[in-house]
C-alpha positions in Angstrom: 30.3 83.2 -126.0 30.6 84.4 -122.7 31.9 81.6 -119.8 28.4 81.8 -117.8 26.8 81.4 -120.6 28.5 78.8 -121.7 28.3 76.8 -118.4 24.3 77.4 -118.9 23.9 76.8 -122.3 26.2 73.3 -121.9 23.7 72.4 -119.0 27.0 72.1 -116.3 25.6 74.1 -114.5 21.5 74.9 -114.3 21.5 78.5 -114.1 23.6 81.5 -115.0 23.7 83.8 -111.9 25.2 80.4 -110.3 27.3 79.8 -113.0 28.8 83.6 -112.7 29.2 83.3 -108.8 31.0 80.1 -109.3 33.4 82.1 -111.7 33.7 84.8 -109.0 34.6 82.5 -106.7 37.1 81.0 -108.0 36.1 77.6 -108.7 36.1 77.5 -112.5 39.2 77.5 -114.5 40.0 77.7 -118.0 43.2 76.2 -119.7 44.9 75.9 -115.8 44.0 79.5 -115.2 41.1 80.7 -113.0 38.6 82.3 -115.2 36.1 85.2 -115.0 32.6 85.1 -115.9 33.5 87.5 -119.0 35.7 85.1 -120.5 35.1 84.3 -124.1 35.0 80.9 -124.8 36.8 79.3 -127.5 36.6 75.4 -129.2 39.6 73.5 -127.7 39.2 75.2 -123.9 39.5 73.0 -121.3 36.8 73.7 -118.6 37.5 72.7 -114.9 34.5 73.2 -112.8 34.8 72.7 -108.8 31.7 71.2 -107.2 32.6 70.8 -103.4 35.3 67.9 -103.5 34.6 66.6 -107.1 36.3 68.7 -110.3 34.3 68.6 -113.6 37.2 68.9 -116.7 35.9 69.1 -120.2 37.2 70.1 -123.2 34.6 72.5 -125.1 33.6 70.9 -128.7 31.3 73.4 -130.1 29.6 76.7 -129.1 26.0 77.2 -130.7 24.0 80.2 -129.0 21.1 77.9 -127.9 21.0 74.0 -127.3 18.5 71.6 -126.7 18.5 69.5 -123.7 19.3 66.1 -125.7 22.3 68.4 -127.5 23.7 69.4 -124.5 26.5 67.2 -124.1 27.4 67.3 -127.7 28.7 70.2 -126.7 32.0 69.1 -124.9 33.0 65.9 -124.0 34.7 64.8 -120.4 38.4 64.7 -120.1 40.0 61.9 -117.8 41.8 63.3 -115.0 
């Protein structure tokens, strides 16, 4: 699954044009590396998201197509910084 998609599907971030700018500009990063919105997510990536002065870092548990709102978060789980 694509990295926007991801961010959208995993609820971090609410839509995906938002989630592909973010990419775009630099403020999403994948295993250390800065990421593009194309990026094809894999189980065991560690997502860093930048939201102004606070950093988002999970680590991706699963990757189903479509979610529900209450499965959302079973979808990665927050890594201590």
């Amino acid at each position: 699954m694509r990295l926007d998609k991801y961010l959208k599907v995993a609820r971090l971030i609410k839509r995906r044009t938002v989630a592909n700018d973010a990419c775009d500009g630099d403020r999403v990063l994948v295993n250390g590396r800065e990421a593009k919105a194309s990026y094809q997510v894999k189980v065991g990536d560690i997502i860093e998201v930048a939201f102004g002065a606070r950093t988002l870092k999970v680590r991706v548990l699963s990757i189903p197509e479509h979610a529900a709102k209450q499965d959302a978060q079973l979808m990665y789980e927050e890594v201590a910084q």
